[in-house]
PQR file of N, CA, C, O and H, with PARSE charges and radii, in Angstrom:
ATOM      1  N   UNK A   1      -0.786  11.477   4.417 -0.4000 1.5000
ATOM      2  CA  UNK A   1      -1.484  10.310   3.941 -0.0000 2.0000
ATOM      3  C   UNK A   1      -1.649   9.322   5.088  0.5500 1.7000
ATOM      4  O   UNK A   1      -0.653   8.662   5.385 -0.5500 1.4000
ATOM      5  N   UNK A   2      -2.719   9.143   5.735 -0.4000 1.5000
ATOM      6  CA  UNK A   2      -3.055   8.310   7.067 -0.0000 2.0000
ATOM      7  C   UNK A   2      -3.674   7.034   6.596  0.5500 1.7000
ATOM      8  O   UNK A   2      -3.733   5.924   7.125 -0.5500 1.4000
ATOM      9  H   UNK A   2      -3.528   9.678   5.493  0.4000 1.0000
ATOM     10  N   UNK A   3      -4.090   7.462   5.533 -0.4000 1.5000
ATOM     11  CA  UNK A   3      -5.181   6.223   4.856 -0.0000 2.0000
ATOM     12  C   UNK A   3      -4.520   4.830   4.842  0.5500 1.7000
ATOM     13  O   UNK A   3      -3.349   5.000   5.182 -0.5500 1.4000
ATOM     14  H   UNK A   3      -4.041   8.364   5.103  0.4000 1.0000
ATOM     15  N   UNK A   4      -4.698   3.867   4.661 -0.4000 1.5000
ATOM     16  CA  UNK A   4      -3.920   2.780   3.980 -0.0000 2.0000
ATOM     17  C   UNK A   4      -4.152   2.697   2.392  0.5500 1.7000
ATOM     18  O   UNK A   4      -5.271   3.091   2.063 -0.5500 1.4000
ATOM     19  H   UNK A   4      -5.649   3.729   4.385  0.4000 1.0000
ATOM     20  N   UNK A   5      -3.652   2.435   1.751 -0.4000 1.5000
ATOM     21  CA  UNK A   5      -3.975   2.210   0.241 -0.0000 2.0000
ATOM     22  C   UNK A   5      -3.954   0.946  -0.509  0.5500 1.7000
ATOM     23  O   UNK A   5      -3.075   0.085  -0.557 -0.5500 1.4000
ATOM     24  H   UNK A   5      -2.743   2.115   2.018  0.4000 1.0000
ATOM     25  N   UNK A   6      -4.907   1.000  -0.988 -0.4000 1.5000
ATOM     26  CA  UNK A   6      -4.647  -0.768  -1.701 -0.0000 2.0000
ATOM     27  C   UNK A   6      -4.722  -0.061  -3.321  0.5500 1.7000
ATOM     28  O   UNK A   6      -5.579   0.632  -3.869 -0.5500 1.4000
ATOM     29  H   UNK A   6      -5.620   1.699  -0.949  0.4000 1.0000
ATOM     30  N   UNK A   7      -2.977  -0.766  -3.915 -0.4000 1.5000
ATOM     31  CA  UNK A   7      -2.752  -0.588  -5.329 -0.0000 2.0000
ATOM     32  C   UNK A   7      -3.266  -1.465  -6.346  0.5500 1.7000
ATOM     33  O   UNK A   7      -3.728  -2.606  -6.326 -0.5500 1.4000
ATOM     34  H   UNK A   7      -2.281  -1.328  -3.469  0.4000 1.0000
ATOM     35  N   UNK A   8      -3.084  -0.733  -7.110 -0.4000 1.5000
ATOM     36  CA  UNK A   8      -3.858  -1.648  -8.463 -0.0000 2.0000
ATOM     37  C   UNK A   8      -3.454  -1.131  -9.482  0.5500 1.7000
ATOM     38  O   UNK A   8      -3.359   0.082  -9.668 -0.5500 1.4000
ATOM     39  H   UNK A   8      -2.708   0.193  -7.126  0.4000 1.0000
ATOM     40  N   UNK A   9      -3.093  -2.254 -10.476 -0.4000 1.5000
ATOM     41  CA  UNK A   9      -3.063  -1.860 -12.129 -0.0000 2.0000
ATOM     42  C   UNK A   9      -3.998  -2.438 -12.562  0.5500 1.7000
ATOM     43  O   UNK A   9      -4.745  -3.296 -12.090 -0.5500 1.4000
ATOM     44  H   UNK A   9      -3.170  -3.239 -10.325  0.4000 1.0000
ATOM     45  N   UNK A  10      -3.905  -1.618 -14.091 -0.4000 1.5000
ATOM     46  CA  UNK A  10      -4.742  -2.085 -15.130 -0.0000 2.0000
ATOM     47  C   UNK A  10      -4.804  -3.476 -15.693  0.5500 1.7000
ATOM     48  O   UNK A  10      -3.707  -3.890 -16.070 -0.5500 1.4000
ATOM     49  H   UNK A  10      -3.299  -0.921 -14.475  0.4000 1.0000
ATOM     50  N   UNK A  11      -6.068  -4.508 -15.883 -0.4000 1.5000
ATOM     51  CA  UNK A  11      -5.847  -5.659 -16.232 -0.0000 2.0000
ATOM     52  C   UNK A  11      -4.733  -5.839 -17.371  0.5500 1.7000
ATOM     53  O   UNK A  11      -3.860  -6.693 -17.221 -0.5500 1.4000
ATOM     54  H   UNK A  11      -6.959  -4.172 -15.578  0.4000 1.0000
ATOM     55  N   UNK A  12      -4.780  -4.835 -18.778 -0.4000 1.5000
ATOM     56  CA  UNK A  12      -4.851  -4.662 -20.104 -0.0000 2.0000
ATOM     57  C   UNK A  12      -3.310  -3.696 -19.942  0.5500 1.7000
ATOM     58  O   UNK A  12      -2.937  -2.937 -20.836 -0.5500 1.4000
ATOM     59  H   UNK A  12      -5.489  -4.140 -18.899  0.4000 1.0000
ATOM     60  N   UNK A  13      -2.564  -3.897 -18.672 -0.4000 1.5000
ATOM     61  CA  UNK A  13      -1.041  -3.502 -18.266 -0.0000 2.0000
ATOM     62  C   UNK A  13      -0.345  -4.849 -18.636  0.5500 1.7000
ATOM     63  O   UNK A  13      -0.548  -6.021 -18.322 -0.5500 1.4000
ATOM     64  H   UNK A  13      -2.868  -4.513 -17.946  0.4000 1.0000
ATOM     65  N   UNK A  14       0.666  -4.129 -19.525 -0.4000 1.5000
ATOM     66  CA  UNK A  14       1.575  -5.712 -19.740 -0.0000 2.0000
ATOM     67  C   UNK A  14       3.036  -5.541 -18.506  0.5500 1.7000
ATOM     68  O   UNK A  14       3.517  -4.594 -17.885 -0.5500 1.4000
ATOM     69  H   UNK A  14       0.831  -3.177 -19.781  0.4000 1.0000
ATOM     70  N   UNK A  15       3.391  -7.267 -18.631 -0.4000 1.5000
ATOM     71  CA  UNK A  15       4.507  -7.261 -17.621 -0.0000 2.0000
ATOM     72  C   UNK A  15       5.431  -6.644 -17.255  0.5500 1.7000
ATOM     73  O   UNK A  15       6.082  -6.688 -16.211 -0.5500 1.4000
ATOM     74  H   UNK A  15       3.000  -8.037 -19.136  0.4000 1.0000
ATOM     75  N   UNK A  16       5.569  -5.490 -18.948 -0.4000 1.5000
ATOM     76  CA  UNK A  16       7.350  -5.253 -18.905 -0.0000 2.0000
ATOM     77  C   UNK A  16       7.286  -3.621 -17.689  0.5500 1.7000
ATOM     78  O   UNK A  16       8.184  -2.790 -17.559 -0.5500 1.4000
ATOM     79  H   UNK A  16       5.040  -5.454 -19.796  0.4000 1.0000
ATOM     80  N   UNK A  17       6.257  -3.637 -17.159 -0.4000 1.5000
ATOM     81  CA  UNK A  17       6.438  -2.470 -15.960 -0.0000 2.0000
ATOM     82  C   UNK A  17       6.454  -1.349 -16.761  0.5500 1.7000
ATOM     83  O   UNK A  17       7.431  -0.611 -16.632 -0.5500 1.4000
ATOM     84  H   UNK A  17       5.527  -4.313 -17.265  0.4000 1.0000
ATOM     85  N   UNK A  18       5.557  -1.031 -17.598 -0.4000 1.5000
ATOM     86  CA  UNK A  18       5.762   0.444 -18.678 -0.0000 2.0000
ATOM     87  C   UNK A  18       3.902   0.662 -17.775  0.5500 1.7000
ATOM     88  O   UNK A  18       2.839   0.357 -18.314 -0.5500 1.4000
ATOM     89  H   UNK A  18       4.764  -1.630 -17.703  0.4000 1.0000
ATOM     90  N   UNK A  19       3.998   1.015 -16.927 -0.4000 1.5000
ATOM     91  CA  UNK A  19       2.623   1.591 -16.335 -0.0000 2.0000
ATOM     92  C   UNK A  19       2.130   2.209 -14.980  0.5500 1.7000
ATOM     93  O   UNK A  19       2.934   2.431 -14.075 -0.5500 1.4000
ATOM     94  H   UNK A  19       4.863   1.263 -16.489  0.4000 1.0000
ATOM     95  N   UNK A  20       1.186   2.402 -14.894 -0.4000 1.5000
ATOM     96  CA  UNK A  20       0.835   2.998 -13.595 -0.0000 2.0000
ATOM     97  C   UNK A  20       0.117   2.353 -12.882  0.5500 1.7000
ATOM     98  O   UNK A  20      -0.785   1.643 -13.326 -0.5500 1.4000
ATOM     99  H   UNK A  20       0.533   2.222 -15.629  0.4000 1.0000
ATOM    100  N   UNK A  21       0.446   2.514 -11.379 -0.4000 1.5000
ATOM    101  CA  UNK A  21      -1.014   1.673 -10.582 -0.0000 2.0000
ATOM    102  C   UNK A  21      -1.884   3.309 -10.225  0.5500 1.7000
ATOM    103  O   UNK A  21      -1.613   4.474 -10.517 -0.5500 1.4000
ATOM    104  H   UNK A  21       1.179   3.091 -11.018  0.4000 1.0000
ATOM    105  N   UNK A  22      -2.800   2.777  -9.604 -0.4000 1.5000
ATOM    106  CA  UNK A  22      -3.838   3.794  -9.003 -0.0000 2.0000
ATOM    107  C   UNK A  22      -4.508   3.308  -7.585  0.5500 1.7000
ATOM    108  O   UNK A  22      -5.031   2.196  -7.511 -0.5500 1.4000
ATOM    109  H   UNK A  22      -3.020   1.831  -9.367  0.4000 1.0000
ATOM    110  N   UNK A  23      -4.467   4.122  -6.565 -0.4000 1.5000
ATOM    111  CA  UNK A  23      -4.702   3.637  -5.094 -0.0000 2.0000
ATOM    112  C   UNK A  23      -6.082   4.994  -5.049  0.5500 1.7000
ATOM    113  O   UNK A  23      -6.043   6.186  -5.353 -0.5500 1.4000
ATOM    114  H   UNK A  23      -4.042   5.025  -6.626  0.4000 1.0000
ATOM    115  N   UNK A  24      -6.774   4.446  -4.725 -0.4000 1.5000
ATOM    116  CA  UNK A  24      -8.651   5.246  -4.706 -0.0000 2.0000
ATOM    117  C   UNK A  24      -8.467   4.965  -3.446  0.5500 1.7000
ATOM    118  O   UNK A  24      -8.058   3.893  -2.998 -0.5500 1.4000
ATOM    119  H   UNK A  24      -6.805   3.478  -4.478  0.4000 1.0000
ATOM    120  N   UNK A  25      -8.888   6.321  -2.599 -0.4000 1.5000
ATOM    121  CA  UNK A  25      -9.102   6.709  -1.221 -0.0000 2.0000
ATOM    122  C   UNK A  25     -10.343   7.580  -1.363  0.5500 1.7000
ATOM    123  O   UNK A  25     -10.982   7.959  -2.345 -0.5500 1.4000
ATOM    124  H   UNK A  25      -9.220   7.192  -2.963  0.4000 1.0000
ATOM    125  N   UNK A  26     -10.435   7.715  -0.421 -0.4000 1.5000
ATOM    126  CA  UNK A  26     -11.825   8.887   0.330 -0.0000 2.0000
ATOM    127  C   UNK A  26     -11.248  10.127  -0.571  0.5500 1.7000
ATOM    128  O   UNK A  26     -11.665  10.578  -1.638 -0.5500 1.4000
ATOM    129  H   UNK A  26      -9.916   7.407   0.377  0.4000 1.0000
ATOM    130  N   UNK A  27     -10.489  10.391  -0.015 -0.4000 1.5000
ATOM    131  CA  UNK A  27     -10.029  12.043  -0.052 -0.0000 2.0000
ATOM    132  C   UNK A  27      -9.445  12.243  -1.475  0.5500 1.7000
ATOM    133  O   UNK A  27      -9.656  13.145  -2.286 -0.5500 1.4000
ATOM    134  H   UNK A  27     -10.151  10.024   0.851  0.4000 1.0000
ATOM    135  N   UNK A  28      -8.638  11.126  -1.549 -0.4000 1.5000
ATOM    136  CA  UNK A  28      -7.457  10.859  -2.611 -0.0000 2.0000
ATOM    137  C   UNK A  28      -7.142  10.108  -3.769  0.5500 1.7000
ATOM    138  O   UNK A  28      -7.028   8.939  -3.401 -0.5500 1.4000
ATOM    139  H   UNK A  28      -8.467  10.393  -0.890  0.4000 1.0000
ATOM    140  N   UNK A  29      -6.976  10.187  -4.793 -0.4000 1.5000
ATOM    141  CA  UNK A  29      -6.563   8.903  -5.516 -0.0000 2.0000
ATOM    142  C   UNK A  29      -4.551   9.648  -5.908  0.5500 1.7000
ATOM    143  O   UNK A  29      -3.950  10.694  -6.152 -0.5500 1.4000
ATOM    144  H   UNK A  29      -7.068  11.137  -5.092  0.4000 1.0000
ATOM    145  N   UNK A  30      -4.329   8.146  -5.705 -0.4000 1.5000
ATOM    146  CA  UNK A  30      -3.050   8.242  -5.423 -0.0000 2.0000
ATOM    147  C   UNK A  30      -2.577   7.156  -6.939  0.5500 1.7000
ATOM    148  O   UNK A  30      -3.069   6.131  -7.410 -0.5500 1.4000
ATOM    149  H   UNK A  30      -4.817   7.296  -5.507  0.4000 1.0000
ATOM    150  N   UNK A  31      -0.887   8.403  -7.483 -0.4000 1.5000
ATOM    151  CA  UNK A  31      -0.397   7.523  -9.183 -0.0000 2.0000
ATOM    152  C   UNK A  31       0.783   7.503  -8.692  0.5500 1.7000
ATOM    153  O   UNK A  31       1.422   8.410  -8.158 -0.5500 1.4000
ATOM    154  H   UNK A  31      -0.487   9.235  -7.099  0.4000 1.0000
ATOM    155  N   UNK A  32       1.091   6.265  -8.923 -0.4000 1.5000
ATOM    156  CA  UNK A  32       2.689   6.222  -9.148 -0.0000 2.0000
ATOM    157  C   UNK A  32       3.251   5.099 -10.309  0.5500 1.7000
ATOM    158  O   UNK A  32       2.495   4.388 -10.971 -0.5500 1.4000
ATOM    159  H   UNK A  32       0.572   5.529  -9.357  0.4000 1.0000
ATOM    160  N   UNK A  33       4.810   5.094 -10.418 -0.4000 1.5000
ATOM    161  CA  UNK A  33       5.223   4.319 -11.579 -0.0000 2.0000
ATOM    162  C   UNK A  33       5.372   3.064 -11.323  0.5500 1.7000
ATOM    163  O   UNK A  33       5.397   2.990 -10.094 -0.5500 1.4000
ATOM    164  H   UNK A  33       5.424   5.671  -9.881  0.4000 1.0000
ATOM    165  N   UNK A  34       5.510   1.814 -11.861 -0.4000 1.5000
ATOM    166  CA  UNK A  34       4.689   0.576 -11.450 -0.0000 2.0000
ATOM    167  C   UNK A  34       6.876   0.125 -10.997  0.5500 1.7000
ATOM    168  O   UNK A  34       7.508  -0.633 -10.261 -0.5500 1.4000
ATOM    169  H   UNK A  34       5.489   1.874 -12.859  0.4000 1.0000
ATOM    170  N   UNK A  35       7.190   1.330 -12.157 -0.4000 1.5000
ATOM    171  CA  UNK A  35       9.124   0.749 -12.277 -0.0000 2.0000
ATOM    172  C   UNK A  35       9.839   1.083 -10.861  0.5500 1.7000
ATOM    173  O   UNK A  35      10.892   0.533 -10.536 -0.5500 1.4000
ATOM    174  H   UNK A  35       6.676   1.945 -12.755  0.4000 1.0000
ATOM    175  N   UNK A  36       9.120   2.108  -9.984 -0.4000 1.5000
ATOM    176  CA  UNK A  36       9.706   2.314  -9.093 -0.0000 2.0000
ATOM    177  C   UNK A  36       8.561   2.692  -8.051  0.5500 1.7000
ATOM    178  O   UNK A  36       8.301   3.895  -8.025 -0.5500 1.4000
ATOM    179  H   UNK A  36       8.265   2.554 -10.248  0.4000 1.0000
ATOM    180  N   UNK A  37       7.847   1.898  -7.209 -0.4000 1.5000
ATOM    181  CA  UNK A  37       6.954   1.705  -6.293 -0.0000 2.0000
ATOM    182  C   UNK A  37       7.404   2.774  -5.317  0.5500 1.7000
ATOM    183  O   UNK A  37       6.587   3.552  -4.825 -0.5500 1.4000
ATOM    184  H   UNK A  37       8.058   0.921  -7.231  0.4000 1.0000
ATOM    185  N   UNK A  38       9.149   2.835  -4.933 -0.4000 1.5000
ATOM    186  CA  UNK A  38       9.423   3.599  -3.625 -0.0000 2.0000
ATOM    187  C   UNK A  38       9.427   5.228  -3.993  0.5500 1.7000
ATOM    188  O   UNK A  38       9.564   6.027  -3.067 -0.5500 1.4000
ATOM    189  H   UNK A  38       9.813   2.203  -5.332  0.4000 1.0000
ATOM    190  N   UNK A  39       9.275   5.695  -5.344 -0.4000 1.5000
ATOM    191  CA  UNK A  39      10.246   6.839  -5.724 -0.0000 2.0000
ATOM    192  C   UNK A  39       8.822   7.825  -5.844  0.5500 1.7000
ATOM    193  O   UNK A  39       8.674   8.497  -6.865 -0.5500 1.4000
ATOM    194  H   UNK A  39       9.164   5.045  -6.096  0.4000 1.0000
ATOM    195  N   UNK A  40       7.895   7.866  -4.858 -0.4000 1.5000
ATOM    196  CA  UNK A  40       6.863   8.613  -4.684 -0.0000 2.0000
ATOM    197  C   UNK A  40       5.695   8.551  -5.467  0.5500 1.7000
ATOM    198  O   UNK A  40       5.693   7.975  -6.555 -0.5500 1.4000
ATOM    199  H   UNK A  40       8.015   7.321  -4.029  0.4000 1.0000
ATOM    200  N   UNK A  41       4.702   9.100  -4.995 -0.4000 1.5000
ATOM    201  CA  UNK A  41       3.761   9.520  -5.872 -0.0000 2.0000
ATOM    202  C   UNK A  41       2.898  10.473  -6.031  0.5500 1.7000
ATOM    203  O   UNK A  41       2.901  11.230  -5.061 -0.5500 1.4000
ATOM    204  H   UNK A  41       4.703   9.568  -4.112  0.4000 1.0000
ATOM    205  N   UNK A  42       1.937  10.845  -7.086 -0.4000 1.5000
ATOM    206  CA  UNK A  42       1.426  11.400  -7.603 -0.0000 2.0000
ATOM    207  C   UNK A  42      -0.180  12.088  -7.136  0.5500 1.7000
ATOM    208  O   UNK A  42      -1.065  12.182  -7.987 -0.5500 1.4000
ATOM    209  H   UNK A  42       1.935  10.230  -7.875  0.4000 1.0000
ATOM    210  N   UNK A  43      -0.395  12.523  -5.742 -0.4000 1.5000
ATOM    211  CA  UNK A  43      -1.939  12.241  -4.953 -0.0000 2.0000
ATOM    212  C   UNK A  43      -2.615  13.408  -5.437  0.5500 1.7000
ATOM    213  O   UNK A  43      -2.058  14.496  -5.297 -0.5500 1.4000
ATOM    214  H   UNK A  43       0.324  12.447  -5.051  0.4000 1.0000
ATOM    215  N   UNK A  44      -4.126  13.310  -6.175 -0.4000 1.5000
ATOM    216  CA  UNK A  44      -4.957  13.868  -6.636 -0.0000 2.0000
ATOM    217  C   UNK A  44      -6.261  13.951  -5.355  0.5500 1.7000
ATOM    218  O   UNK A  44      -6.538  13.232  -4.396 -0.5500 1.4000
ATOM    219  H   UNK A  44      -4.580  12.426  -6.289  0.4000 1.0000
ATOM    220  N   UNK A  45      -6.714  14.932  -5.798 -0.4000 1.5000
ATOM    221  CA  UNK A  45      -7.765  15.020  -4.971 -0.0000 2.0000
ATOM    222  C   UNK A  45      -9.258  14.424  -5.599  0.5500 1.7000
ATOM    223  O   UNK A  45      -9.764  14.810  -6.653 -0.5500 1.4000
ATOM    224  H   UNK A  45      -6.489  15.516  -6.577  0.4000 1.0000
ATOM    225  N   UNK A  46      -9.795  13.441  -4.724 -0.4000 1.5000
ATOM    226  CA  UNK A  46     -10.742  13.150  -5.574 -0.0000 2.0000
ATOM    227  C   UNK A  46     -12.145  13.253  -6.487  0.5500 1.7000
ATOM    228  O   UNK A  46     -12.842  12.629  -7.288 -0.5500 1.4000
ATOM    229  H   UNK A  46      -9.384  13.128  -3.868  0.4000 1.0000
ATOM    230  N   UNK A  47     -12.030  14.489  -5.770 -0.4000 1.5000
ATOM    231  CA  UNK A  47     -12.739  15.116  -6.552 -0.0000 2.0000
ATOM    232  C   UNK A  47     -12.981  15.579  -8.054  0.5500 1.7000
ATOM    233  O   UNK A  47     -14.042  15.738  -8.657 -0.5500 1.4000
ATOM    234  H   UNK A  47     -11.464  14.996  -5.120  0.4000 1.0000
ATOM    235  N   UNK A  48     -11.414  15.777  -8.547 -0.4000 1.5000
ATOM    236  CA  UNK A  48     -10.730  15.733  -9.456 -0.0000 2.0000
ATOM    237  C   UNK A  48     -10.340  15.166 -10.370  0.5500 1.7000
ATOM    238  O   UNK A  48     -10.219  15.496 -11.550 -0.5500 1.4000
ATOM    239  H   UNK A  48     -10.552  15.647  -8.056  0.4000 1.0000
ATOM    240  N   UNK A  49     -10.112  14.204  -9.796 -0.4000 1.5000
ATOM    241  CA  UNK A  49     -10.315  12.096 -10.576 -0.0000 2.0000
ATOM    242  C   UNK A  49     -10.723  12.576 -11.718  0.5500 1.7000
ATOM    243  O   UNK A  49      -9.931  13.103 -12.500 -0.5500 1.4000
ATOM    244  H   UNK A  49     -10.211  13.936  -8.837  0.4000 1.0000
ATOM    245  N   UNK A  50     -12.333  12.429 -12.029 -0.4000 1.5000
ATOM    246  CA  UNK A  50     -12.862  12.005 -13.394 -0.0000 2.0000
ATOM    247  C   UNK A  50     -12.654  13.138 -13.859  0.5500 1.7000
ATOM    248  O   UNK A  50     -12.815  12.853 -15.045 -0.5500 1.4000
ATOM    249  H   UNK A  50     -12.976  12.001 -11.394  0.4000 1.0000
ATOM    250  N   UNK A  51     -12.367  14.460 -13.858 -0.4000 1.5000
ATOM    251  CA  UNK A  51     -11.670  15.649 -14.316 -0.0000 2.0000
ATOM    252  C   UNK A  51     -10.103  15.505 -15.482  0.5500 1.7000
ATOM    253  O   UNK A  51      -9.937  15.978 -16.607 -0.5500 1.4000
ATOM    254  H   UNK A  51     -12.237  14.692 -12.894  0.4000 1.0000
ATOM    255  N   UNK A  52      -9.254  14.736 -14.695 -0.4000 1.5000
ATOM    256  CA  UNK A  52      -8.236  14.174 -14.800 -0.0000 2.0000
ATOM    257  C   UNK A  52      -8.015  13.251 -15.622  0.5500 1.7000
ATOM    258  O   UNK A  52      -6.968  13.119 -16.257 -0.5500 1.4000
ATOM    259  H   UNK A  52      -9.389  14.352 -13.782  0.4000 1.0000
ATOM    260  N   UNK A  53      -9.596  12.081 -15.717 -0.4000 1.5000
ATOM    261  CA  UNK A  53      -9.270  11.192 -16.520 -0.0000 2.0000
ATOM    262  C   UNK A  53      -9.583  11.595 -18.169  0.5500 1.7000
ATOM    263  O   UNK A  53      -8.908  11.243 -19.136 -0.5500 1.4000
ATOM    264  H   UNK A  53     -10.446  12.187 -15.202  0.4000 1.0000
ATOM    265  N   UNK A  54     -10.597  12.288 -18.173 -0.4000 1.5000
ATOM    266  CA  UNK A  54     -11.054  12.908 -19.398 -0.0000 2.0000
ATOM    267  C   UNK A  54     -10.076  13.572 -19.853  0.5500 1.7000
ATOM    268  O   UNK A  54     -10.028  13.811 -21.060 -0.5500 1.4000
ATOM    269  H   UNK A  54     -11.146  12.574 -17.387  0.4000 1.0000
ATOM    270  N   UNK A  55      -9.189  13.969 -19.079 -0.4000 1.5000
ATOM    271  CA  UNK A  55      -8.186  15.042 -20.059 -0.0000 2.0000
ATOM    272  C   UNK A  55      -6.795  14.240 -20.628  0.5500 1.7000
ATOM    273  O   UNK A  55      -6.010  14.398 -21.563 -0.5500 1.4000
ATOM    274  H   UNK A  55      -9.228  13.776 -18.099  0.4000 1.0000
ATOM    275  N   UNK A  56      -6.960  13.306 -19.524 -0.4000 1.5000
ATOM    276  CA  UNK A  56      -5.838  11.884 -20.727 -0.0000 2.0000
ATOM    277  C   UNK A  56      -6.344  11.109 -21.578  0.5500 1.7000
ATOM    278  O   UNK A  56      -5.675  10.381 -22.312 -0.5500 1.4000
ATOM    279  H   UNK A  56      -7.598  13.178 -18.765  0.4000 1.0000
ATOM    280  N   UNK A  57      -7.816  11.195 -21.572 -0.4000 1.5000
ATOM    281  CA  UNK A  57      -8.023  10.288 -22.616 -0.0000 2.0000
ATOM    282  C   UNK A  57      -8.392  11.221 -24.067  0.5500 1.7000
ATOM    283  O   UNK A  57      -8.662  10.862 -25.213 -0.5500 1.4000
ATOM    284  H   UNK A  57      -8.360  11.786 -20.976  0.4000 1.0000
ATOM    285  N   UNK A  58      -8.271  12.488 -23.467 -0.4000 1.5000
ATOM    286  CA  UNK A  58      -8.390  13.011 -25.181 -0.0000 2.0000
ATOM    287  C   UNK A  58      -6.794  13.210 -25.880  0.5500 1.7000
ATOM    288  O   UNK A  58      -6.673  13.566 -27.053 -0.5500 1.4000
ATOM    289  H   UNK A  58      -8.051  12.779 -22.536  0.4000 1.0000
TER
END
């Protein structure tokens, strides 16, 4: 991962840290847990993305 990443949560994420951010790269979109920032994450290829999102939202 060379990229830099800029994180982000969901507006409609409440405080108590029960969520995910999402970091959108070129190559990558990158998940991790909002409870533990250091404890890795989750890197998708982005191609894959809207693949990915459709299958959590059913």
């Amino acid at each position: 991962m060379s990229e830099t990443r800029r994180w982000r949560t969901s507006s409609y994420s409440s405080s108590e840290g029960q969520c995910v951010e999402v970091a959108v790269g070129i190559e990558s979109v990158g998940i991790r847990d909002t409870k533990d920032r250091h404890g890795g994450e989750l890197d998708v290829r982005a191609a894959a993305w809207p693949a990915l999102l459709e299958q959590l939202g059913r």
